[in-house]
Kinemage of the C-alpha trace (Angstrom):
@kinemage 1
@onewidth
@group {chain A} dominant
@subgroup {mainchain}
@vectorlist {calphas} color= white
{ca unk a 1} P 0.000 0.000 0.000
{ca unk a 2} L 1.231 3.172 -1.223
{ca unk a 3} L 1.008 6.242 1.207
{ca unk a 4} L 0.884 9.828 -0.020
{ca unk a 5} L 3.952 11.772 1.994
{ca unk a 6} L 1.394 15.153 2.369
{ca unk a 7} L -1.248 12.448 4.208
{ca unk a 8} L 1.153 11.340 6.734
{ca unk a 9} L 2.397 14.726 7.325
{ca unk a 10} L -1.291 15.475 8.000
{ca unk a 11} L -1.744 12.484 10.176
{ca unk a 12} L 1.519 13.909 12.100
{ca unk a 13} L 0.276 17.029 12.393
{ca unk a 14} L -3.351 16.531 14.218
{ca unk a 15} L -2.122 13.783 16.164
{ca unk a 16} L 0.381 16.892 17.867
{ca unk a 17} L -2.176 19.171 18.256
{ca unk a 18} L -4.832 16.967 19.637
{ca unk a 19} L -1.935 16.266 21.949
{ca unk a 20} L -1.462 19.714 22.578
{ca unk a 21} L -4.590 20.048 23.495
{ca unk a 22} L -5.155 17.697 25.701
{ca unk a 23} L -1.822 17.910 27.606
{ca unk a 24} L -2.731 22.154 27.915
{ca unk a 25} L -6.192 20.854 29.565
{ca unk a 26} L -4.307 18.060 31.573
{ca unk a 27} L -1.381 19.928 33.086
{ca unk a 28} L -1.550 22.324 36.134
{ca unk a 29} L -0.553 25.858 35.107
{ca unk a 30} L 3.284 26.953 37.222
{ca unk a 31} L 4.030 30.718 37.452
{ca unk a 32} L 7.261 31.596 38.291
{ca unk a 33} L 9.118 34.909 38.879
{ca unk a 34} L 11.760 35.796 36.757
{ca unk a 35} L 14.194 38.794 36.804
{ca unk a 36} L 15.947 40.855 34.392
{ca unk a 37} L 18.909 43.011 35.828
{ca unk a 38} L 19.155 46.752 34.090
{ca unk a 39} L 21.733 49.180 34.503
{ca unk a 40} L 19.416 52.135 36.030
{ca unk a 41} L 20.796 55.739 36.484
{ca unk a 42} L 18.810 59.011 37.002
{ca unk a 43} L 19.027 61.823 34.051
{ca unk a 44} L 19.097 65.653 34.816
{ca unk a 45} L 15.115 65.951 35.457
{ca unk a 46} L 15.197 63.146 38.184
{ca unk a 47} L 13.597 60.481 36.723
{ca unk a 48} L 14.938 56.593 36.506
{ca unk a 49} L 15.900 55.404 32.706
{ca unk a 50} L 18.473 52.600 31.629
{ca unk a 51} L 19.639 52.219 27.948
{ca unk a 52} L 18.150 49.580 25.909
{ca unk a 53} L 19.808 48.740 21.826
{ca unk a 54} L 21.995 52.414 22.536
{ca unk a 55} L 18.503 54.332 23.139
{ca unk a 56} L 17.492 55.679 26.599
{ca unk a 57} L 14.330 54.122 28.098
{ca unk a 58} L 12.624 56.509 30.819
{ca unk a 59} L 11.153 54.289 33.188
{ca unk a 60} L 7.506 55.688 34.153
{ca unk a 61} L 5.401 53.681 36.617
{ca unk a 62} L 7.603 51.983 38.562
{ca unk a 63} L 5.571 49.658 40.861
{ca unk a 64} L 7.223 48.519 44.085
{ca unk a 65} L 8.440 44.461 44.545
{ca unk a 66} L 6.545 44.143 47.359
{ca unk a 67} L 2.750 45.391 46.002
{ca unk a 68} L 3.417 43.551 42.797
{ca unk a 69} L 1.282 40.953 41.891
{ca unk a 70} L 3.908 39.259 39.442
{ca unk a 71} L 6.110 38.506 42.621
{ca unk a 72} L 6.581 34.678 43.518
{ca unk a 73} L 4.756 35.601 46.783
{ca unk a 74} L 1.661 35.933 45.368
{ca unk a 75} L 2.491 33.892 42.329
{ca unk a 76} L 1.866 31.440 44.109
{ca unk a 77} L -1.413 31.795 45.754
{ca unk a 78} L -3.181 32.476 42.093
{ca unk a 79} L -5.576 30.167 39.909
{ca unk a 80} L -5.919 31.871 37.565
{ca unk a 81} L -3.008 33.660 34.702
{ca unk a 82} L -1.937 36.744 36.136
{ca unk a 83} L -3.134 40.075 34.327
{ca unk a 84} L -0.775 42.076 33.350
C-alpha cells in the first residue's frame, strides 16, 4: 500500500495538536518569577531610565516588589493567569 507523503504529514500534524490540546487541559498551570537586571541611572530631570539597543528608556510607573502581583509571593497563591 502506497502512502501519499502530504497524508502522513497530516496524520503527524493533528495527532500533535490533539496532543497539545489535551496535555494544555491536563497539566496544572506553574508561574514563576523571573528577573531581568538593568543598569538604572537618574538623568538631569530626576527620573529613573536605563539604555536599551543604545537608546534611553525613561522608566515611568515603577511599581514597588513588594505590592506587585507578578512577585513569587503571590504567584503562588493564584488560579488563575496573572493580568498584566
Amino acid at each position: 500500500m502506497r502512502y501519499n507523503n502530504n497524508s502522513v504529514a497530516l496524520l503527524i500534524f493533528v495527532i500533535g495538536i490533539f496532543t497539545a490540546v489535551f496535555v494544555s487541559n491536563s497539566v496544572d498551570k506553574t508561574w514563576l518569577e523571573q528577573s531581568y537586571l538593568y543598569d538604572v541611572y537618574q538623568i538631569d530631570s530626576g527620573e529613573s531610565a536605563y539604555k536599551f539597543k543604545g537608546k534611553e528608556v525613561i522608566i515611568s510607573g515603577a511599581i514597588p516588589y513588594h505590592e506587585s502581583i507578578l512577585n513569587q509571593q503571590h504567584l503562588n497563591g493564584i488560579t488563575a493567569a496573572p493580568t498584566l
